[in-house]
Every structure is written in structure tokens, then in C-alpha cells.
N, C-alpha and C positions, 0 to 999 in steps of 0.2 A: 786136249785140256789137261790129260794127266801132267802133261811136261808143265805147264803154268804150276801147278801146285807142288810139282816136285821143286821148281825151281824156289817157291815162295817156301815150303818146307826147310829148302838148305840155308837161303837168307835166315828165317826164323832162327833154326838150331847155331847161325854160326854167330848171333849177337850172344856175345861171353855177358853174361848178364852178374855171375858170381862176382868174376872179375873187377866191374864198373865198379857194383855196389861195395864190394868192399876196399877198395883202393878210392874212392870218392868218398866213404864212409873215415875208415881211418887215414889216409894219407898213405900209405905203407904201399907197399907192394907182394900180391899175391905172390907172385913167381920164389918171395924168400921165407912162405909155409911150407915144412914137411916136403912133399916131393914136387913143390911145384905147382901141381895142379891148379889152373885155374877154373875150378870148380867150385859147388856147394860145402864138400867137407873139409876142403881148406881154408872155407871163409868160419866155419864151424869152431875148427881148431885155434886160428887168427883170431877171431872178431863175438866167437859165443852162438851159444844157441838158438837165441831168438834172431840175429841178421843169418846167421848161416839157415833156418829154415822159409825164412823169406826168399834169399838165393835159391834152397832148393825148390822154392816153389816157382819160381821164377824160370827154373834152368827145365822142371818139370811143365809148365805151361805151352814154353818153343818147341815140346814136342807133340803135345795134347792138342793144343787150337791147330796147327797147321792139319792135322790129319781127322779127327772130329768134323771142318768146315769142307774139307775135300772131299768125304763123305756123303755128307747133308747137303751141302749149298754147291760143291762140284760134280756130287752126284758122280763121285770116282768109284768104281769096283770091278770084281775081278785083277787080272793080274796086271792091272798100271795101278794098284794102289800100294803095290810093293815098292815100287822108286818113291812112289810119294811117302808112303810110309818110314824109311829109312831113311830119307834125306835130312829131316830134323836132327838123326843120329849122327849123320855124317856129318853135316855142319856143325855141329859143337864139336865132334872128333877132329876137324880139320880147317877149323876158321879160316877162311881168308885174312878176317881180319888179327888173327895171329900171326901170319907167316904161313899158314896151313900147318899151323899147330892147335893143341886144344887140349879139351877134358879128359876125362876118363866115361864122359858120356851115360852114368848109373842113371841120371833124374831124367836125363831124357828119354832114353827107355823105358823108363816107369810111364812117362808122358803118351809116348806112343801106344803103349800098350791097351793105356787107357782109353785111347779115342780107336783103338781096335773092337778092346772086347767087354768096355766098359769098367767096372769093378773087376773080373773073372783074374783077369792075367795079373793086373798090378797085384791084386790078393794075393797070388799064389807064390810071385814074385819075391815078396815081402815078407810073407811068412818064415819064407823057406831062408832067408837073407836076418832073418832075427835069428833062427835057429842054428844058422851056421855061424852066427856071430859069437853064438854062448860057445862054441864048442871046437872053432878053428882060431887058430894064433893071430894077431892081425899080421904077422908078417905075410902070411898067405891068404888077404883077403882079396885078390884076385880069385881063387878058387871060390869063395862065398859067391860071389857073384856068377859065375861060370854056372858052380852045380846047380844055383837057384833057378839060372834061365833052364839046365837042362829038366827041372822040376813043371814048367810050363811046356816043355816040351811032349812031356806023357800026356799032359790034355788033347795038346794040337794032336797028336798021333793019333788017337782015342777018336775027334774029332773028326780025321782025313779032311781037310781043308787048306788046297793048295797055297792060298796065298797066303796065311797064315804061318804055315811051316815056312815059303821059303824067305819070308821077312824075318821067322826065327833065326833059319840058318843066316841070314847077312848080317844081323844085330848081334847074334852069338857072335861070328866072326871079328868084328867091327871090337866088340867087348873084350874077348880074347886079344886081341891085337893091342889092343891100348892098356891090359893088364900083363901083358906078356913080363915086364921084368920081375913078376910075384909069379906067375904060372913055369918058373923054367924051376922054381923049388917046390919039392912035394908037399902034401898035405901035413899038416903038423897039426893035432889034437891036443887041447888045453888039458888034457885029462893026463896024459903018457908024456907027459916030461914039457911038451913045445914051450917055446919061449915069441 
């Protein structure tokens, strides 16, 4: 059964949902915001606040329902809730219906998270992702995001809960990998000069 929701996971994550709504919204095309992304924060930048948080709820839901119901109603656990659990991630990282192109994957991770450890993890997630927002350059907001998962990661440790960390480690990975063009430059602090 696990392979059923893993599989229903990857369809969910890989409907570009940012994408639809703001290029059906405005006419425009995401692909010519900022770097591209057809995610939440280029519909944000494009199209404003209120459509860009509907996208991010949207791009946050394909990863929350598919794992939440695989849970509950597939009664997934232990270590096949790892492939289902990450697939929402991969599918937006790597749509099919892009080419096997895609997002940068932040809301979906938040999603997953949620239907992991409830509130716990997106909390920690988030907090830590405001905090390094006051205080890292956006040029390197790939590292925002990096040290914030590695900030839920001192729980799971704390925790010892296998499937847990090694869903961290594929979603860290998966994260890293689609922020890699900001992670190959160091950290730059708003306070000591960065730009």
C-alpha cells in the first residue's frame, strides 16, 4: 500500500499549483519572475500578497493531505512512510508536468511536516526561517532555509525516531539540491556589511 500513496504523493506535489494560479490569474508568465521559480514566492513577488499566499497554501496542502491521509486512512508507518512522505517533495522538485523541472519545494516541506509532526516541526521550521530572515542577506537565502531544517533536526536527534530523521535527511538533501546556486556563496549577515 505504501507504493499506492507514495505514488498518489508524487502526482499531488507535482500539480504546479503557484504556476496555474498565477499565470491564469494574470496572463503573464511565471518562468519571467526573479529566478524563475514556479513557486509561492514568485507568484508573491508577480502578483502580491494575498494570491501569492493562497499559492502558498495551495503548494503547502500537496504536501500535507497526501501524507496526513496515508497515515490515518492508509494506516502507513514505520519505514514505507519515508517514500510517501518525500514524494509530495519530489513531485513539486521535479514535475513531470514541467519537463522534470520545478520549485524550490519550501511550502511543501512545510506541508509534509505538518502531516508528520503536526504543528511541532512546521513551528520550528518557521520560526527559525523568520529569524534568519532578519539577519541573512537574501542573496543567500538558500542557507535560511538549510539551517532552519538543520534547527528541526536537534529535535528529531533528541527524539531518536528513525523515520523521521531519515525523511529529514532526503528533504534536507532534496532542499539543498534545488537551492544549490545560493549555497555555493557563504553566509553573508545583514549586520557586517552583506549586501
Amino acid at each position: 500500500m505504501f507504493l499506492l500513496w507514495t505514488a498518489l504523493g508524487f502526482l499531488s506535489g507535482s500539480i504546479m499549483y503557484s504556476k496555474i494560479l498565477y499565470e491564469k490569474t494574470t496572463g503573464k508568465r511565471i518562468s519571467e519572475i526573479a529566478d524563475g521559480n514556479p513557486g509561492s514566492s514568485n507568484v508573491i513577488r508577480g502578483a502580491g500578497i494575498i494570491l501569492g499566499l493562497i499559492a502558498m497554501a495551495l503548494d503547502y496542502s500537496k504536501g500535507y493531505f497526501p501524507v496526513l491521509l496515508a497515515c490515518s486512512i492508509g494506516d502507513i508507518s514505520g519505514l514505507g512512510l519515508v517514500p510517501v512522505a518525500i514524494s509530495p517533495v519530489l513531485g513539486h522538485a521535479f514535475s513531470p508536468f514541467l519537463g522534470m523541472k520545478g520549485g524550490k519545494a519550501v511550502a511543501v516541506s512545510f506541508g509534509i511536516w505538518s502531516g508528520l509532526t503536526l504543528w511541532v516541526g512546521p513551528t520550528i521550521i518557521g520560526v527559525l526561517m523568520l529569524f534568519f530572515t532578519f539577519i541573512l542577506v537574501p542573496s543567500t537565502d538558500g542557507w535560511k532555509v538549510i539551517l532552519s531544517m538543520f534547527g528541526l533536526l536537534a529535535l528529531l536527534l533528541v527524539q531518536r525516531n528513525l523515520v523521521l530523521t531519515l525523511t529529514w535527511i532526503l528533504n534536507t538533501s532534496l532542499l539543498a539540491f534545488k537551492h544549490r546556486d545560493q549555497l555555493v556563496f557563504p553566509i553573508k549577515l545583514k549586520f557586517f556589511g552583506g549586501k
